[in-house]
gemmi code that builds the backbone of each chain (N, CA, C; Angstrom):
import gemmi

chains = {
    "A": [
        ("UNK", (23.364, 16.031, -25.750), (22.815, 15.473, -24.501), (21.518, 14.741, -24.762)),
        ("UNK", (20.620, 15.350, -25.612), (19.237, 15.009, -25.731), (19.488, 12.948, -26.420)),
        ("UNK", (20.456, 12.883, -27.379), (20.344, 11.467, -28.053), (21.043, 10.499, -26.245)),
        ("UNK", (21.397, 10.994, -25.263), (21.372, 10.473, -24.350), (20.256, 9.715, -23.088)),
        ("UNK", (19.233, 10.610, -23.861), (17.761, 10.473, -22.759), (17.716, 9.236, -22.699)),
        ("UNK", (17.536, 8.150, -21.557), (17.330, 6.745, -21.409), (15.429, 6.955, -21.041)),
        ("UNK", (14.910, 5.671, -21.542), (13.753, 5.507, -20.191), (13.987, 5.001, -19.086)),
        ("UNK", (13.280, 5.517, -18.096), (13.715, 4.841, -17.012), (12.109, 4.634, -16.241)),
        ("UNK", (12.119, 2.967, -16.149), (10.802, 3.257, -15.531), (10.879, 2.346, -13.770)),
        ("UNK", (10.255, 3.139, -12.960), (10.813, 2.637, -11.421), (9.561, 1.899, -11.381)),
        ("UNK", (9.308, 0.501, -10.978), (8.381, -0.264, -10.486), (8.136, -0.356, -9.258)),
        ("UNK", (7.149, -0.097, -8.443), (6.667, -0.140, -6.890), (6.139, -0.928, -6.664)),
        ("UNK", (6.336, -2.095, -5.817), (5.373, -2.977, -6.004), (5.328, -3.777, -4.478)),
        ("UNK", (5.834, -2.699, -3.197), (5.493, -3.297, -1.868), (4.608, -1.593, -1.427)),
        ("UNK", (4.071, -1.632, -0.317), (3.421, -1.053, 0.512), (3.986, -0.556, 1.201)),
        ("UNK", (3.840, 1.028, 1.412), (4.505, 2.342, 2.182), (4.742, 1.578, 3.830)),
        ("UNK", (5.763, 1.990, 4.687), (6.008, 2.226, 5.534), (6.390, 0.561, 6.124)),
        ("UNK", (5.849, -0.380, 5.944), (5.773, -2.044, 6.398), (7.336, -2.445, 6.169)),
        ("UNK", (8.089, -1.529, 4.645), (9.789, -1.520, 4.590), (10.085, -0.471, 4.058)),
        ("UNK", (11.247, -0.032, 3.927), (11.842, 1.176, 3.646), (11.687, 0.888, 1.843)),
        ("UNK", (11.313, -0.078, 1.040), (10.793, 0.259, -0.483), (10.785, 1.314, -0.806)),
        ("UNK", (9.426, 1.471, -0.556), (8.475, 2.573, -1.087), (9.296, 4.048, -0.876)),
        ("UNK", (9.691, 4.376, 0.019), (10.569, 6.138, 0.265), (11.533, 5.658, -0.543)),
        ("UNK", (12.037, 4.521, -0.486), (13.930, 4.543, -1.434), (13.699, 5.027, -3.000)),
        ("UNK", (12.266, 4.551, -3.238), (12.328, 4.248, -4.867), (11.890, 5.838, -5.213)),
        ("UNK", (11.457, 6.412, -4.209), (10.751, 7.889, -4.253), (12.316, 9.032, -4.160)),
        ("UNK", (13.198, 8.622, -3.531), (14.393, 8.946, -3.493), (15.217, 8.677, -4.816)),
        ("UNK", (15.449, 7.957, -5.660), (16.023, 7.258, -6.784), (15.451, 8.054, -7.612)),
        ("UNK", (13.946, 7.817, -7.989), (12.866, 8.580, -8.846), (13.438, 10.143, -8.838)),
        ("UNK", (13.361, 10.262, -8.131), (14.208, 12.110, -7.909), (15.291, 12.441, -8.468)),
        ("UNK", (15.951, 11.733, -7.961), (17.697, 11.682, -8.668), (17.476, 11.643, -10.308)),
        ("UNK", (17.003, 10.487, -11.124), (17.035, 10.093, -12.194), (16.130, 11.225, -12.720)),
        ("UNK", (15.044, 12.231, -11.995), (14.705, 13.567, -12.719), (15.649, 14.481, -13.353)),
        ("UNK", (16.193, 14.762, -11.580), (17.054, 15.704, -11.769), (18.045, 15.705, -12.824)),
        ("UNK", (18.266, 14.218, -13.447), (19.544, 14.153, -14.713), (18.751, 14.044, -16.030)),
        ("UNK", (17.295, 14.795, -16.100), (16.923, 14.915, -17.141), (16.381, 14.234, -18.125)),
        ("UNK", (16.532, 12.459, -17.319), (15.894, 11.397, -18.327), (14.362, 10.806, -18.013)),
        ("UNK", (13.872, 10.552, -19.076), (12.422, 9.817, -19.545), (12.054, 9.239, -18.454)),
        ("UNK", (11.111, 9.192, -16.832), (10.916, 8.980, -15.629), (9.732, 8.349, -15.918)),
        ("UNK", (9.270, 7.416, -16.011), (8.063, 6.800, -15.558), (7.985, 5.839, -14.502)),
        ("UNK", (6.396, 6.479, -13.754), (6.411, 4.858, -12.285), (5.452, 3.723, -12.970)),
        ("UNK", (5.486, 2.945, -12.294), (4.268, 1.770, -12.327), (3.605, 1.530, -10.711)),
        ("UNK", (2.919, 1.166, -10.234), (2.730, 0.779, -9.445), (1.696, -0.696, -9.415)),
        ("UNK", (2.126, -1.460, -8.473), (1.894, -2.677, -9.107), (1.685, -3.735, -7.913)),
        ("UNK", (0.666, -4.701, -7.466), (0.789, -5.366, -6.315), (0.274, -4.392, -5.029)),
        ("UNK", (1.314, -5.047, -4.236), (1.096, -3.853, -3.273), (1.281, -2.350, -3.192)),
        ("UNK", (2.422, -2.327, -3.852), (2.436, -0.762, -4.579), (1.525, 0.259, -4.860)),
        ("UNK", (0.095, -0.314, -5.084), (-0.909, 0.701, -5.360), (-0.884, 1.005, -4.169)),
        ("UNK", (-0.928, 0.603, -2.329), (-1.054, 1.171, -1.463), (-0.473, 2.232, -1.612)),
        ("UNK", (0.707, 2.713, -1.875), (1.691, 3.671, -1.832), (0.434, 5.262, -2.296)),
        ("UNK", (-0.205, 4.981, -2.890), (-1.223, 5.893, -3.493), (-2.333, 6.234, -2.588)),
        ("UNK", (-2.448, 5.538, -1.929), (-3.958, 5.264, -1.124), (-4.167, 6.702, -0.247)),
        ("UNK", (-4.989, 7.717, -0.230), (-5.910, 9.218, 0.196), (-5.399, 8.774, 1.361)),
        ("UNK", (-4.952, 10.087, 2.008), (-5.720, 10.371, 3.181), (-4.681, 9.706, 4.560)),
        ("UNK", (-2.977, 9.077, 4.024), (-2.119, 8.537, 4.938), (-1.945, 10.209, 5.807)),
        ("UNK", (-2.031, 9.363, 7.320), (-1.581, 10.285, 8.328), (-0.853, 9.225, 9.839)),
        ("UNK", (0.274, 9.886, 9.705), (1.349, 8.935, 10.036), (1.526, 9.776, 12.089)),
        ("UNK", (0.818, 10.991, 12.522), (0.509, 11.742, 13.219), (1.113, 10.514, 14.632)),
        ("UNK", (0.205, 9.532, 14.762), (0.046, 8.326, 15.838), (1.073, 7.313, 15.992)),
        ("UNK", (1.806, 7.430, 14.965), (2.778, 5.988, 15.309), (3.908, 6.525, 14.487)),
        ("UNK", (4.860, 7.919, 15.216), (6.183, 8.493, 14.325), (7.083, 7.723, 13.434)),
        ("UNK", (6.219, 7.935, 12.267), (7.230, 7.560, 11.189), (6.605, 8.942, 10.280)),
        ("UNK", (7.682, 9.075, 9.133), (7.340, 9.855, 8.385), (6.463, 9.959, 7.040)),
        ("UNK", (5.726, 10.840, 7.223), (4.249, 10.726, 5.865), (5.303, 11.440, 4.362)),
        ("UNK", (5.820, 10.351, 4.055), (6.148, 10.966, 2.680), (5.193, 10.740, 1.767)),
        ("UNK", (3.532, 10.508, 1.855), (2.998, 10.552, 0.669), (2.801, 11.893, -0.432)),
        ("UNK", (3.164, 12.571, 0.866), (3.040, 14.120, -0.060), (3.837, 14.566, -0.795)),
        ("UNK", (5.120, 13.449, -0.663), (5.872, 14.077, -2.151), (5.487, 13.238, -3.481)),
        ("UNK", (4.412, 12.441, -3.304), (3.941, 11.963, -4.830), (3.319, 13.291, -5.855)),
        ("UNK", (2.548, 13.817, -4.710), (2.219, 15.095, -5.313), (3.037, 16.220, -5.615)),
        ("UNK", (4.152, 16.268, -5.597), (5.209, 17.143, -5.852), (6.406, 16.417, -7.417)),
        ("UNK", (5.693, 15.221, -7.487), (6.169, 14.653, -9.034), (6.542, 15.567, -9.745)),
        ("UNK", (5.394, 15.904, -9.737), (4.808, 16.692, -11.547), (5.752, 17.977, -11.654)),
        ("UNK", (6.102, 18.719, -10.358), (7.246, 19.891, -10.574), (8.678, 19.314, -11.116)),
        ("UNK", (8.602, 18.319, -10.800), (9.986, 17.724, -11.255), (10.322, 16.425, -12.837)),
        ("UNK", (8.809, 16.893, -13.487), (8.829, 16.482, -14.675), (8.432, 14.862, -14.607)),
        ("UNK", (8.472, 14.653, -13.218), (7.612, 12.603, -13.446), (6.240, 12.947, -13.778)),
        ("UNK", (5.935, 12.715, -15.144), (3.943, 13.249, -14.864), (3.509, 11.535, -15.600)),
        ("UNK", (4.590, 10.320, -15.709), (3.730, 9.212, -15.845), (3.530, 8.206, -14.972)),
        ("UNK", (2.507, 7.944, -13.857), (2.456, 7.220, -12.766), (1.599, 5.993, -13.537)),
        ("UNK", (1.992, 4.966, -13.625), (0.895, 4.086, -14.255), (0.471, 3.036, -12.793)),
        ("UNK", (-0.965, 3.370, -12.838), (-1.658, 2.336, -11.718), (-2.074, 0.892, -12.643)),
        ("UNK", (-1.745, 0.010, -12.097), (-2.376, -1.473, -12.620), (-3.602, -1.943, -12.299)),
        ("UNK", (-5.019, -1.922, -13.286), (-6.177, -2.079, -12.564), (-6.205, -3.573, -11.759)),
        ("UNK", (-5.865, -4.734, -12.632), (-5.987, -5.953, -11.688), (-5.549, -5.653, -10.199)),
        ("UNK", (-4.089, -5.032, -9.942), (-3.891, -4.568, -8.223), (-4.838, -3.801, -7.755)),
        ("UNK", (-5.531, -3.294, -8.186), (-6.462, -2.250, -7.440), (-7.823, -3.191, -7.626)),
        ("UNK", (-8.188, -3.901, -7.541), (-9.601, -4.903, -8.251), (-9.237, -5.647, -6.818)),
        ("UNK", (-7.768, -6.525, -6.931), (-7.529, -7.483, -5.897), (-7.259, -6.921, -4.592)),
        ("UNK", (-7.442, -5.689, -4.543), (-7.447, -5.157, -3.388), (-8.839, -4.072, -2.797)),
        ("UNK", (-9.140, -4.402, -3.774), (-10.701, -3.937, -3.680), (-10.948, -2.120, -3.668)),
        ("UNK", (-10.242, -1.512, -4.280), (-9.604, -0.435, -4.702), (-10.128, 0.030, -5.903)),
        ("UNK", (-10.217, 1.710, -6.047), (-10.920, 2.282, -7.100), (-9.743, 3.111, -7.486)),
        ("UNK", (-10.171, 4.043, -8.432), (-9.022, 5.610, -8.415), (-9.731, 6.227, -7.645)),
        ("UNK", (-10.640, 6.106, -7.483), (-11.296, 7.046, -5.930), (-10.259, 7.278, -5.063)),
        ("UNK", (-9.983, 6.099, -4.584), (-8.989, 5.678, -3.338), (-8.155, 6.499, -3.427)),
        ("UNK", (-7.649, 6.744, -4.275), (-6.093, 7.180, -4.322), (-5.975, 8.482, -4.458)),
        ("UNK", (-4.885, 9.804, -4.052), (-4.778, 10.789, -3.887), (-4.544, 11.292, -5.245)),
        ("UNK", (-5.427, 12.158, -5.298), (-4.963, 12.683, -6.904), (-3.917, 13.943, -7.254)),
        ("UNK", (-3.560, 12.861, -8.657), (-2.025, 13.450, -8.817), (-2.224, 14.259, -10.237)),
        ("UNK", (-1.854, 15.144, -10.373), (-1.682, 15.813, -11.276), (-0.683, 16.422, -11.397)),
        ("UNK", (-0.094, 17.709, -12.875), (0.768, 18.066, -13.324), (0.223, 18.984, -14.359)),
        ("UNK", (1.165, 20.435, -14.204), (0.771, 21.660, -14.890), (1.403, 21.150, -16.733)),
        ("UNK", (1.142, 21.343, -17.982), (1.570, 20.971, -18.730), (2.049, 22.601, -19.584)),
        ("UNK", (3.068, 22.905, -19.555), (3.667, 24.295, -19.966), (3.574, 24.651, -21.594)),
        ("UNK", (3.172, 22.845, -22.028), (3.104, 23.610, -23.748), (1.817, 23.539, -24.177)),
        ("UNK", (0.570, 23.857, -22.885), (-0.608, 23.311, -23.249), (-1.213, 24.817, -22.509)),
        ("UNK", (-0.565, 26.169, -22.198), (-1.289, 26.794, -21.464), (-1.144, 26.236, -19.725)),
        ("UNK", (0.135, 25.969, -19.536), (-0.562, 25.330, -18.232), (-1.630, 24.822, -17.697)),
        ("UNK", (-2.010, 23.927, -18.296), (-3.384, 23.017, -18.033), (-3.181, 21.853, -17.165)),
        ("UNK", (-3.874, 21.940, -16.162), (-3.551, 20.570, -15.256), (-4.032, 19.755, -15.812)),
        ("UNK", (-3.119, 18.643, -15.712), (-3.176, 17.099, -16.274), (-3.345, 15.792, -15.154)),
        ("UNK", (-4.198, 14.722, -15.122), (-3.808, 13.999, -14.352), (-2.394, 13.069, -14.585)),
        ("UNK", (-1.824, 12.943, -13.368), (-0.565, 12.035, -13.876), (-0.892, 10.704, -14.114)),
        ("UNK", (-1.890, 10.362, -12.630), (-2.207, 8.647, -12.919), (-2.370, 8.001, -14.182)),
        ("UNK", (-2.280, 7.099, -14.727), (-3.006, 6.482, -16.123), (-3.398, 5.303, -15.240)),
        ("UNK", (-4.768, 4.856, -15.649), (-4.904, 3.212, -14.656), (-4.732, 2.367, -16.453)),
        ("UNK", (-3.704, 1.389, -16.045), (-3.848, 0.377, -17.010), (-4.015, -0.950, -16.312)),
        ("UNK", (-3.995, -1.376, -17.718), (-4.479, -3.065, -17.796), (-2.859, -3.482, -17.629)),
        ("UNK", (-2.813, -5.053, -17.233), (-1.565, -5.560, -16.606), (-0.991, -5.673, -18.427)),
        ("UNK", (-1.670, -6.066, -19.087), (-1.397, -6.486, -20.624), (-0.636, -5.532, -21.011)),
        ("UNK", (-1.479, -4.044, -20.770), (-0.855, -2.597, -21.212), (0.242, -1.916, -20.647)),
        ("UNK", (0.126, -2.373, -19.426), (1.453, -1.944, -18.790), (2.706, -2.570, -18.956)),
        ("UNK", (2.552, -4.179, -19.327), (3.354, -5.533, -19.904), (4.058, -4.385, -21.231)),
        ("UNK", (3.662, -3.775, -22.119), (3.606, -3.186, -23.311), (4.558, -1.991, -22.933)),
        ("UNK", (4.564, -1.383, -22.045), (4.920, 0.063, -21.389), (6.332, -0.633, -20.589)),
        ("UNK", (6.367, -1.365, -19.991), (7.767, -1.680, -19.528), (8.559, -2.434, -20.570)),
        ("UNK", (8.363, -3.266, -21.969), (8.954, -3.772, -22.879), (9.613, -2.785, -23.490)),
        ("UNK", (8.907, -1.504, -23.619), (9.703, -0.085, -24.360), (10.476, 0.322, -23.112)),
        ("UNK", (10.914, 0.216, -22.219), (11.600, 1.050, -21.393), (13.211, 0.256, -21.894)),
        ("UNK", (14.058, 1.331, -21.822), (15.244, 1.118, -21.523), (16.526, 0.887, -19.904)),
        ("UNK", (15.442, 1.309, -18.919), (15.975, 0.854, -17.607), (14.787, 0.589, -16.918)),
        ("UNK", (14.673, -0.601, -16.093), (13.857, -1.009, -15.145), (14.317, -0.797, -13.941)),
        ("UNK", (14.157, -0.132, -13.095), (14.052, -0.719, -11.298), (12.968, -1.101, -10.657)),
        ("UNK", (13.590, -2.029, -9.672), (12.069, -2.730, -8.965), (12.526, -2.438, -7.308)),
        ("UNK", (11.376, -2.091, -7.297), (11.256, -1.685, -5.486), (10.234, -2.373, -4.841)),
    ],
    "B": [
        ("UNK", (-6.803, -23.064, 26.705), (-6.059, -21.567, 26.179), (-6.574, -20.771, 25.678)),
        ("UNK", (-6.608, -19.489, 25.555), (-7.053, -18.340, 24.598), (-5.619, -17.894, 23.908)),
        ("UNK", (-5.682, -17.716, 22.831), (-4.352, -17.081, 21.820), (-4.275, -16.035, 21.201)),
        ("UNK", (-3.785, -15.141, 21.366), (-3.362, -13.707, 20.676), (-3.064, -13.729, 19.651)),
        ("UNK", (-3.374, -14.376, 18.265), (-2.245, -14.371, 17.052), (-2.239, -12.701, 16.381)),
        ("UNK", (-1.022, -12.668, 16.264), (-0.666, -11.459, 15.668), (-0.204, -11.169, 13.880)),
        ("UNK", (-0.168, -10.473, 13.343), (-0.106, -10.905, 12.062), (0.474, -9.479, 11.915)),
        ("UNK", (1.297, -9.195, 10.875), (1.914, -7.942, 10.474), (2.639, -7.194, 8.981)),
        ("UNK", (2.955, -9.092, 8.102), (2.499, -8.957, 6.515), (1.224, -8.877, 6.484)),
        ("UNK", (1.456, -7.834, 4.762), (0.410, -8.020, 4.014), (-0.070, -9.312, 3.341)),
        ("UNK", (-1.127, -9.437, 3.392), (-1.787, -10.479, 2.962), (-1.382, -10.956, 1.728)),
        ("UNK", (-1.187, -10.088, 0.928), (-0.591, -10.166, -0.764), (0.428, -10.514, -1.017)),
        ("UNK", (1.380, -10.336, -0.069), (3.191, -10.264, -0.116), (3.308, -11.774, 0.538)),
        ("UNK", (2.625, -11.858, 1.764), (3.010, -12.923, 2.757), (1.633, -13.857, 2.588)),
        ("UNK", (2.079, -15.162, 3.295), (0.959, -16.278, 3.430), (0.775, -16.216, 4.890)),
        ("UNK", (1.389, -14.915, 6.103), (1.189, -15.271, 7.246), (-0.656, -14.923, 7.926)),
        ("UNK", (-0.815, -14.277, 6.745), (-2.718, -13.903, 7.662), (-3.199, -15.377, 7.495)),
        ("UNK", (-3.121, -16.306, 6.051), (-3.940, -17.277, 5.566), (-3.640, -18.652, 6.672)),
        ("UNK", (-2.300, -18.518, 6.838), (-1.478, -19.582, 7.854), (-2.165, -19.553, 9.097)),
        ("UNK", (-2.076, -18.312, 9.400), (-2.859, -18.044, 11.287), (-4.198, -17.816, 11.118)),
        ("UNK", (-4.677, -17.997, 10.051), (-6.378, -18.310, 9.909), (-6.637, -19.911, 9.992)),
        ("UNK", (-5.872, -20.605, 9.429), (-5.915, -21.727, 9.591), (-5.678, -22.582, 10.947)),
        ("UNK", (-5.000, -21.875, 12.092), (-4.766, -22.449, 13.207), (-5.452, -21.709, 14.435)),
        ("UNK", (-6.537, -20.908, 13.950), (-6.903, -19.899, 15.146), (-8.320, -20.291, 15.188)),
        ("UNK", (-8.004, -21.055, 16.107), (-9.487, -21.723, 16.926), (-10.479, -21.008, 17.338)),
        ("UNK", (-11.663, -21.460, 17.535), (-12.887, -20.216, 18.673), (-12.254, -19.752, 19.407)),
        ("UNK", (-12.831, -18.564, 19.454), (-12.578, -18.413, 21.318), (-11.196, -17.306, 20.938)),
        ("UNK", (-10.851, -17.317, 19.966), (-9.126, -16.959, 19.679), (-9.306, -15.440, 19.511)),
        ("UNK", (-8.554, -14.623, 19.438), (-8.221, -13.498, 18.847), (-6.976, -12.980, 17.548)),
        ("UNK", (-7.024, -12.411, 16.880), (-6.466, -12.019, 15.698), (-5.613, -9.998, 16.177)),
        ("UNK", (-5.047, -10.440, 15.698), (-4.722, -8.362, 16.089), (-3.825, -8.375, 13.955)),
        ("UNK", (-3.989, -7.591, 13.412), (-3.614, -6.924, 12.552), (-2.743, -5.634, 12.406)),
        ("UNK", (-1.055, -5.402, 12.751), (-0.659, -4.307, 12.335), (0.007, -4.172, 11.747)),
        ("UNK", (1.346, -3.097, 11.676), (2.053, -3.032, 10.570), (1.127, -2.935, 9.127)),
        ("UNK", (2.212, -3.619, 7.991), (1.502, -3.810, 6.795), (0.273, -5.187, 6.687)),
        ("UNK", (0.147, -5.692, 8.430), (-0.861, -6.814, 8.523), (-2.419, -6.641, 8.210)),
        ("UNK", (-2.065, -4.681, 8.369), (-3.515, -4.016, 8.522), (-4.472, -4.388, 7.107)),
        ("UNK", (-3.679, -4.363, 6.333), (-4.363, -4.522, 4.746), (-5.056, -5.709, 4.987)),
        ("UNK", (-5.142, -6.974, 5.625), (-5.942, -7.777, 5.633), (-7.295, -7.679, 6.560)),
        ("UNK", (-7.843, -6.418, 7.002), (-8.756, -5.521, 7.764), (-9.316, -5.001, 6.984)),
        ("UNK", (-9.124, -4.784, 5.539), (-9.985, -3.926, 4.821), (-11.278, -4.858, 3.865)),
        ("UNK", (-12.097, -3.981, 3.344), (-13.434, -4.599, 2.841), (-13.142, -4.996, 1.266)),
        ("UNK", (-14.120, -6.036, 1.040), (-13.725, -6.311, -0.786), (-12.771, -6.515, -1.095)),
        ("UNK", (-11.659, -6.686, -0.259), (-10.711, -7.364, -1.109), (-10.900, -8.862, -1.225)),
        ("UNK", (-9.278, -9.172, -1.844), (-9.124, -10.864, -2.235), (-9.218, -11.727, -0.964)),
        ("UNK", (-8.930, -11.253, -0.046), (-9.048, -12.300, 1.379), (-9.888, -12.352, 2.504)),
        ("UNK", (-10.877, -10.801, 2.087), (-12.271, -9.945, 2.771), (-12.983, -12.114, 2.994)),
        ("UNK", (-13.293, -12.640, 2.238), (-13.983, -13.940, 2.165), (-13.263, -14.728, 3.340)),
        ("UNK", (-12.285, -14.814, 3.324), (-11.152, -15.458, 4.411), (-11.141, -15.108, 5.709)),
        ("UNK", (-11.185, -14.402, 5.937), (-11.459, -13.133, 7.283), (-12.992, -13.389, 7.816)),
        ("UNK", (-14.113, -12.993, 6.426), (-15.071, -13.502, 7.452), (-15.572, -15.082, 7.646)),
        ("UNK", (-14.819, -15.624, 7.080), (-15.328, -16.902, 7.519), (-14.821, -17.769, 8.726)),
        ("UNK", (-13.948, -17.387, 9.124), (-13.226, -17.567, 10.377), (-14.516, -17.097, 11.522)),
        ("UNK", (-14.788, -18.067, 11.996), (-16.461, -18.509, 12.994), (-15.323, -18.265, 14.275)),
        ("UNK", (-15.724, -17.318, 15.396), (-15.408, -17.542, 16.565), (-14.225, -16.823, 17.110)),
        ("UNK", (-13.856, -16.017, 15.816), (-12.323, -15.638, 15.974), (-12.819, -14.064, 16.122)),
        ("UNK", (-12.334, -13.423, 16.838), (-12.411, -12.108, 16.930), (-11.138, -11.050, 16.671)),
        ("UNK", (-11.105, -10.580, 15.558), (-10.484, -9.484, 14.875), (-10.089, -8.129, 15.555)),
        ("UNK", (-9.057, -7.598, 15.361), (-8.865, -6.456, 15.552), (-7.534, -6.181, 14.697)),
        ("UNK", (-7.549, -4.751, 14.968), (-6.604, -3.858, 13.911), (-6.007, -2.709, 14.490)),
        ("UNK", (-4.982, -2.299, 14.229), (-4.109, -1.367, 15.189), (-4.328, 0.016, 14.563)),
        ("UNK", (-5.012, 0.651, 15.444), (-5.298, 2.114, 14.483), (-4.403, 2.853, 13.991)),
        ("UNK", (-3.480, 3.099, 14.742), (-2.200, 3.829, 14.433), (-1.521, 3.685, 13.187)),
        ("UNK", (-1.624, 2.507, 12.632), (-1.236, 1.857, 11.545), (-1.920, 1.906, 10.577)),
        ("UNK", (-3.397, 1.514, 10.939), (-4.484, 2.102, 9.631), (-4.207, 3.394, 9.282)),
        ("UNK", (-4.595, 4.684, 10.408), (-4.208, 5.450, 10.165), (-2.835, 6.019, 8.757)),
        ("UNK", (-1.751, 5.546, 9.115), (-0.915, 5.904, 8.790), (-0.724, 5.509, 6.920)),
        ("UNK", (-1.578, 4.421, 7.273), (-1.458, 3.803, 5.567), (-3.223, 4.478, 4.616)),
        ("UNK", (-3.581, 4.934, 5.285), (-4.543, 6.053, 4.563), (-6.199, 5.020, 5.086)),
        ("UNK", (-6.273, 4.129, 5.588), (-7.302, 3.217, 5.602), (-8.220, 3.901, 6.903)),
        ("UNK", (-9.321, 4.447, 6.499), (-10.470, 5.283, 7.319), (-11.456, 3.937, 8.194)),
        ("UNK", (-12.160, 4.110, 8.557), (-12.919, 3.069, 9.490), (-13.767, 2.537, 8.260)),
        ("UNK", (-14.224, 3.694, 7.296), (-15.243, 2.739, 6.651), (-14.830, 1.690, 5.397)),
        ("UNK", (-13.306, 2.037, 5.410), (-12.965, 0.545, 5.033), (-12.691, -0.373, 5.427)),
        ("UNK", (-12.969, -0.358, 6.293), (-12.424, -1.944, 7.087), (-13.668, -2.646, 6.860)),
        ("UNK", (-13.628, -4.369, 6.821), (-14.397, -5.225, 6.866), (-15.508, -5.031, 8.346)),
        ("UNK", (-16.417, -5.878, 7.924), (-17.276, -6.228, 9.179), (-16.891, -6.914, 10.571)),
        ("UNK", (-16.784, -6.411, 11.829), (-16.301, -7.099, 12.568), (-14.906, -6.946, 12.856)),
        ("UNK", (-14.191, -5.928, 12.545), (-12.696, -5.541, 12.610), (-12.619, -4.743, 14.068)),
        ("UNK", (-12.315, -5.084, 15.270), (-12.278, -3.584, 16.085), (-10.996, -3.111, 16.276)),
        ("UNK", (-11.218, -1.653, 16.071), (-9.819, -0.699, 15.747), (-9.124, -0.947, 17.436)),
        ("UNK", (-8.283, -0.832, 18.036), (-7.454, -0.655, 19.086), (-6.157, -0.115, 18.905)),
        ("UNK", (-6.189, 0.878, 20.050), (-4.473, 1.720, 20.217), (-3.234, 0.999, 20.773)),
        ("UNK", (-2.292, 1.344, 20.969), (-1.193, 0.524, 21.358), (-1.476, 0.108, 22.458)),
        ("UNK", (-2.134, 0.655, 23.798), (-2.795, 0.225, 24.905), (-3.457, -1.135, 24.925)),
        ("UNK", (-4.734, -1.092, 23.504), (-5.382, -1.931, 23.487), (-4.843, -3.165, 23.061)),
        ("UNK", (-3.674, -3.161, 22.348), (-2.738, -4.336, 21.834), (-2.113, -4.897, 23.177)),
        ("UNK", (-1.799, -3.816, 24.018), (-1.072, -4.898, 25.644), (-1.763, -5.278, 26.453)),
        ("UNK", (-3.652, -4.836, 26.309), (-4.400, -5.426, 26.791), (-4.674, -6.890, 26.710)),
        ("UNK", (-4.811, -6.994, 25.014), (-4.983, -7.955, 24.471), (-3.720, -9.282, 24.459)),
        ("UNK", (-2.260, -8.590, 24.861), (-1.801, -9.621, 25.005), (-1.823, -9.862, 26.694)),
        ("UNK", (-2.645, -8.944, 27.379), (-2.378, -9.824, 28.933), (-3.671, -10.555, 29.057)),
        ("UNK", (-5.285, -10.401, 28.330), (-5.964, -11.175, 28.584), (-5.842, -12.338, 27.989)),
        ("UNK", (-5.125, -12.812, 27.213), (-4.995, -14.075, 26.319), (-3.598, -14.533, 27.006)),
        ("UNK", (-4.004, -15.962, 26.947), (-2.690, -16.810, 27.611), (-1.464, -17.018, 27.392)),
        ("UNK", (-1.705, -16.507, 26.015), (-0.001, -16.352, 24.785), (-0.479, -15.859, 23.948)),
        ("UNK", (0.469, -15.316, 23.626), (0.753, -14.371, 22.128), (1.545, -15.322, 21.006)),
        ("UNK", (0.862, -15.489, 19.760), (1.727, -16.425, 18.647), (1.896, -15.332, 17.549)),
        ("UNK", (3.294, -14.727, 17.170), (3.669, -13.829, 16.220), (3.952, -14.616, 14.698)),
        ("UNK", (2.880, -14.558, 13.654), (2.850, -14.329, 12.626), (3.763, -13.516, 11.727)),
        ("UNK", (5.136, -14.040, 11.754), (5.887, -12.831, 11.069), (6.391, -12.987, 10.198)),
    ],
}
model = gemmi.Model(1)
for chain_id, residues in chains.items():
    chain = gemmi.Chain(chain_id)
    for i, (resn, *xyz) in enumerate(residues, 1):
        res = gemmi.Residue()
        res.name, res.seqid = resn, gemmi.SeqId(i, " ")
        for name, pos in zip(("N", "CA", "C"), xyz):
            atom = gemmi.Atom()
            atom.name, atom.element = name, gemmi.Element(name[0])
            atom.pos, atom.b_iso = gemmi.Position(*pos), 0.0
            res.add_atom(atom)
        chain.add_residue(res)
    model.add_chain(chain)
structure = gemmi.Structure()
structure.add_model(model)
structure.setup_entities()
């Protein structure tokens, strides 16, 4: 099974709730855990919204799925890559964004952050090694 | 006339905030919701665009900020938050509503 592992890396790159994107690719992302293969996100463009502290959806019924970003890491996604140029052009820090972490089981259980902020160059580098792309 | 323009892409995705900046005279009003809200916030790429628009008065749909994580103290200068109330206000004091979509 193991010489089967694909990468699979899901690209986000519209803004929570404005279209159904952002929950589908969070839905997909799940699935492709559950079968055990190499899960990495990007987030990218508008996509960094998807991250942004502090969504409360309370006032205008739709549903706050930001809280299952934070539930990644139980299900083995612990690589979220943020793109600094999207977060620059949007005037955006890692402040902003809800922090994500993940227990690491061969480290003592040591929490890890999941985010990585890269450069567009570095992340260019990180999707060339992947073996499956999706774009959301 | 007075004009309601409404806007509801993001600024990043869509050209509809930059389009209805370009045709929204004094005197005019702006409303921001949906994913329109992102063009309400401070320091970004279009924060320059927003305030240079002389005469135009801004607003932003809270419900929507809300929902996309955006607190009051990010919003730009001159943004005023309004509830769904304040959006049907705004389209009965203005003579028409022009949807940006």
């Amino acid at each position: 099974m193991s010489e089967n592992i694909k990468k699979f890396m899901y690209l986000n790159r519209r803004a929570p709730y404005g279209t159904i994107y952002a929950w589908e690719s969070l839905e997909v992302v799940l699935i492709g855990a559950a079968f055990d293969q190499d899960v990495s996100l990007a987030f990218i463009g508008d996509g960094v919204y998807q991250l942004l502290e502090g969504q409360d959806t309370s006032e205008s019924e739709m549903k706050n799925f930001s809280t299952t970003y934070k539930a990644l890491g139980d299900y083995d996604v612990t690589k979220l890559y943020v793109e600094k140029e999207s977060l620059e052009e949007r005037g955006l820090t890692l402040d902003d964004l809800m922090p994500l972490t993940w227990e690491d089981e061969d480290d003592d259980w040591a929490e890890k952050d999941s985010i990585r902020l890269v450069s567009r160059a570095e992340l260019a580098d990180v999707l060339d090694d992947q073996d499956v792309v999706y774009s959301f | 006339m007075s004009t309601l323009h409404t806007v509801n892409k993001s600024p990043f995705e869509k050209n509809s905030l930059a389009d209805c900046l370009g045709y929204a005279k004094e005197g005019s009003a702006v409303l921001m919701y949906e994913d329109g809200v992102y063009g309400a916030m401070k320091g970004n790429a279009v924060a320059e665009k927003v305030a240079a628009a002389s005469g135009v008065k801004f607003y932003a749909l809270g419900p929507d900020l809300k929902a996309r994580g955006i607190s009051e103290e990010k919003l730009a200068e001159g943004i005023e938050v309004v509830d769904y109330a304040g959006f049907v206000s705004l389209a009965v004091e203005n003579d028409k509503v022009s949807a940006w979509v």
